[in-house]
C-alpha positions as MATLAB code, in Angstrom:
seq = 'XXXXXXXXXXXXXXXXXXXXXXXXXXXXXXXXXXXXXXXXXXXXXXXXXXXXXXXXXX';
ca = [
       0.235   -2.422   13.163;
      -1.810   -0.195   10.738;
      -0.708    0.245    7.306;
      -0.579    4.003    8.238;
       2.167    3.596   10.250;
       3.950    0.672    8.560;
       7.423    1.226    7.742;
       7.368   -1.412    5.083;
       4.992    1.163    3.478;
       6.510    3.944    3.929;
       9.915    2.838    2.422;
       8.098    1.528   -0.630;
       6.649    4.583   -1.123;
       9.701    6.677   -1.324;
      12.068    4.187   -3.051;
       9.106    2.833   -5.457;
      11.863    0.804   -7.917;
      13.037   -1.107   -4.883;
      12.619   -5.009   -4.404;
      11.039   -4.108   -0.827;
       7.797   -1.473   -3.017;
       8.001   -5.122   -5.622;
       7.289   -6.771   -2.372;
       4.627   -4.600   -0.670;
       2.567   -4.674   -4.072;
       2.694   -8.604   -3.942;
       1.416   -8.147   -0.454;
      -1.136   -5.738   -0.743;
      -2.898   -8.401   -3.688;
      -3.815  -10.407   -0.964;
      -3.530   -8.694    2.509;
      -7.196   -8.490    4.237;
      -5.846   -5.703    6.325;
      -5.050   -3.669    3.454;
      -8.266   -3.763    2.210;
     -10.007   -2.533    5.032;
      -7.279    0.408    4.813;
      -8.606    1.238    1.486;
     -12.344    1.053    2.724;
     -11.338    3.018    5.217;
      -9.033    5.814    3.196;
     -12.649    5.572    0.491;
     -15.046    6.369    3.602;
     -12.785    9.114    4.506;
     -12.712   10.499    1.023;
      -9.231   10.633    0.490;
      -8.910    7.540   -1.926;
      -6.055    5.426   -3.014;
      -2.473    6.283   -2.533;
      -1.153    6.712   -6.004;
       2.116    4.397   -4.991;
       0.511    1.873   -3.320;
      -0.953   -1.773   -4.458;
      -1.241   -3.385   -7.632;
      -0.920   -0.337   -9.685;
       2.658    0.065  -10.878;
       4.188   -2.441  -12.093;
       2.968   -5.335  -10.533;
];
């Protein structure tokens, strides 16, 4: 599964106060797949999602 169509993500980024978004930006510290994502969402020139990964809170 891509993190495109992850529900994980999804849910953490409409409820971003939730344990599950605490849990995703653990994840994302450390997830190789999630990474390439990025690389991928960079090439494309769209950049980071503003609620995703190690930026709020983590």
């Amino acid at each position: 599964m891509s993190c495109e169509e992850c529900k994980w993500r999804a849910l953490a980024q409409r409820r971003p106060d939730s344990l599950l978004a605490r849990l995703w930006r653990w994840h994302t510290g450390w997830c190789p797949g999630w990474r390439r994502y990025q690389a991928q969402l960079a090439a494309q020139g769209q950049g980071r999602p503003q609620d995703q990964g190690q930026g709020k809170g983590a």
